[in-house]
C-alpha positions in Angstrom: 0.0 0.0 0.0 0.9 3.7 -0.7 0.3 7.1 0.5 0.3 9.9 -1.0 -0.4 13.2 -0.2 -1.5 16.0 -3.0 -2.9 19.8 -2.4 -6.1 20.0 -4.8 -8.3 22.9 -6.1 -11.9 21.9 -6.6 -13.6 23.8 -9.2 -17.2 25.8 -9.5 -18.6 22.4 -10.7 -17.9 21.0 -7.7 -15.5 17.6 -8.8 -12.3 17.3 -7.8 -9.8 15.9 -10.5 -6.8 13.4 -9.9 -4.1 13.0 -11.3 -1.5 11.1 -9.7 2.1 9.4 -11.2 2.1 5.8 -9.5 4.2 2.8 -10.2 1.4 0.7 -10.8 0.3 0.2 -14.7 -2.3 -2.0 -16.0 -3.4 -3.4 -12.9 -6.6 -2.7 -11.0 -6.4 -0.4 -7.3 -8.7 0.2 -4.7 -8.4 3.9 -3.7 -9.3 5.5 -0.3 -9.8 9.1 -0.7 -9.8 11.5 2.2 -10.1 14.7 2.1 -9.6 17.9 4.1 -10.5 21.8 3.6 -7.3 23.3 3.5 -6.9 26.9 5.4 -6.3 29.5 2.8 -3.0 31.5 4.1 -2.8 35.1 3.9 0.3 35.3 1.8 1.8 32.6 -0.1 5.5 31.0 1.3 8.0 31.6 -1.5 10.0 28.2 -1.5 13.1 29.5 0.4 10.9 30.8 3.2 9.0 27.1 3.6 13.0 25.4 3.5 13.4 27.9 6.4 10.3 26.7 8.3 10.4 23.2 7.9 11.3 21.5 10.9 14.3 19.2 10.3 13.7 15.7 12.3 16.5 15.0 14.9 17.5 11.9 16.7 17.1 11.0 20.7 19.9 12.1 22.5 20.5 8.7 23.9 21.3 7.3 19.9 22.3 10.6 18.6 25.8 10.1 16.5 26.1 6.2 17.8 24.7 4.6 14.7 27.3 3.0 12.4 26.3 1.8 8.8 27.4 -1.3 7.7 26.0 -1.6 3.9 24.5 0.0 1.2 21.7 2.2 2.3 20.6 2.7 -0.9 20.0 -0.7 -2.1 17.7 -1.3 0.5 14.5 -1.0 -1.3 14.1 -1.0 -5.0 13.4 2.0 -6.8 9.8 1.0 -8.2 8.8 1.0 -4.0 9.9 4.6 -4.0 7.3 7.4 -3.5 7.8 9.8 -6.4 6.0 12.8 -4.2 8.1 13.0 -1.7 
C-alpha cells in the first residue's frame, strides 16, 4: 500500500480531478480518498521561506551520533517501492 499526499483545487462544478504518477500500470487499485478543507493563508510561502520553516527531524539524545552503517543504504529498497512525491 501507498500514501500519497496531494494539495487540490476543486472547481465551480464542484469535482475534484486526480491525477496522480504511480508505479502501478495495467493493474486494478482500490483507492481510499480522504479529504480535508485546507486553510487558505494570507500570503503565499516563497520556496526558500517554507525550506526555512520546515522542521528538520532530529534523533534521541541517547542514539544521537552512535549509529554506524554497515551496507549500502541505498540498495535497500528498490526504486519501483519509491514514492515519487516525496
Amino acid at each position: 500500500m501507498q500514501s500519497i499526499t496531494v494539495r487540490s483545487h476543486v472547481g465551480a462544478d464542484g469535482i475534484l480531478h486526480l491525477e496522480l504518477p504511480i508505479a502501478a500500470k495495467e493493474q486494478e487499485l482500490e483507492v481510499t480518498v480522504l479529504y480535508q478543507p485546507v486553510q487558505a493563508e494570507s500570503q503565499p510561502q516563497s520556496s526558500e521561506a517554507l525550506k526555512h520553516s520546515t522542521k528538520k527531524r532530529q534523533p534521541h539524545p541517547d542514539i544521537a551520533g552512535k549509529m554506524k552503517i554497515t551496507g549500502d543504504i541505498f540498495d535497500s529498497i528498490p526504486a519501483a517501492d519509491w514514492n515519487p512525491s516525496a
